[in-house]
C-alpha positions in Angstrom: 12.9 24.1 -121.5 15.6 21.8 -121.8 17.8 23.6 -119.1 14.8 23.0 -117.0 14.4 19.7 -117.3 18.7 18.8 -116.5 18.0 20.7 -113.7 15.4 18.5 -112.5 17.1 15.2 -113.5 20.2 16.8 -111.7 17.7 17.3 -108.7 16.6 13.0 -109.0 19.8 11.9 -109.4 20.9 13.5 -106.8 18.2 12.7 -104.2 18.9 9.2 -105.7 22.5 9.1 -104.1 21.8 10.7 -100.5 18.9 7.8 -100.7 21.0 5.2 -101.3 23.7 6.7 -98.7 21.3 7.1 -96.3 20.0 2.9 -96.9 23.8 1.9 -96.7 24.1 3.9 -93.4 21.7 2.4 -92.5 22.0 -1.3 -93.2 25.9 -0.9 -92.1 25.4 0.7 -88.9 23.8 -2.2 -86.9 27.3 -4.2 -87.7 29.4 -1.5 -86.3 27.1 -0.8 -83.4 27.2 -4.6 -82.4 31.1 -4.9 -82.1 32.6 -5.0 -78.8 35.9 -5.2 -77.4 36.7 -5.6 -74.0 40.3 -5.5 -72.6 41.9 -7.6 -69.7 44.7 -8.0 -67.6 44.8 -10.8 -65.1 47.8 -11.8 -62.4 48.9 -15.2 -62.2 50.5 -17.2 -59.8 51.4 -20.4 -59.8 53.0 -22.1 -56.2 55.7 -24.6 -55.9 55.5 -27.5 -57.1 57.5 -31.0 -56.6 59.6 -31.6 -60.1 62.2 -34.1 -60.7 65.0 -33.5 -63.4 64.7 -35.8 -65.5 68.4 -35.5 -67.0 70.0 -35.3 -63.4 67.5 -37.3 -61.1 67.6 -34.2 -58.9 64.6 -33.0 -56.7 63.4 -29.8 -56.6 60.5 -27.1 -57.1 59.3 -25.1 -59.8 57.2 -22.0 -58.7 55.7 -19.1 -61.1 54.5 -15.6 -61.8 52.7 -13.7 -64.4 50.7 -11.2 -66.2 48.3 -12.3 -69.2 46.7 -9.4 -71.2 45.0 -9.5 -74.2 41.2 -8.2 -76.1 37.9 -9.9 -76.3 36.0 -8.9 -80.0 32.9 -9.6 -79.9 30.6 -9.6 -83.5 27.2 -10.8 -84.0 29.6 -13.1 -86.5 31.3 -14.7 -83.0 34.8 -13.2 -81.0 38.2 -13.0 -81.6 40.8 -13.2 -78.3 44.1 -11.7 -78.7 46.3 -12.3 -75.6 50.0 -12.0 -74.7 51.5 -13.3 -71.6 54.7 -13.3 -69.7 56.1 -15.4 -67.5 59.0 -16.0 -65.2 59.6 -19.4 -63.8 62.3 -20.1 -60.6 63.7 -23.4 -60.3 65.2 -24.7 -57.0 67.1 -28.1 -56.5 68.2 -29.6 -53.7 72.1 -29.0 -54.4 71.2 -25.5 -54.6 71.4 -25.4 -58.6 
């Protein structure tokens, strides 16, 4: 009788742990399912611009062009941005420098 009886504590314990892997599952899930990240690029252009040196007095302009990217994480918690961005400036001055 005692062999029956391990076998049905074997049996409890058992249902006991796919119960309380099913509750996790379930109480976890919700968190993942909520999360979302969106990704982005976005052009950038910026037109001349007047500038002044200050170290030379000269005039000129300053025009730029660019890419940002980056990922938008969103949580029932809040969101996270990651971005990177790059960037090339021209510089023009009167005395062609």
């Amino acid at each position: 009788m005692s062999h029956v009886a391990g076998a049905r504590v074997a049996r409890i314990t058992a249902s006991a742990v796919v119960a309380a892997v099913a509750l996790s599952v379930a109480l976890v899930a919700p968190a993942f399912a909520a999360t979302t990240a969106t990704r982005f690029t976005d052009a950038v252009t910026s037109p001349p611009e007047d500038i002044v040196d200050d170290c030379t007095g000269l005039a000129g302009t300053v025009a730029g062009v660019g890419v940002v990217t980056g990922t938008v994480v969103e949580t029932a918690q809040g969101f996270h941005l990651q971005t990177a961005s790059n960037f090339v400036l021209t510089f023009e001055f009167v005395d062609g420098s």
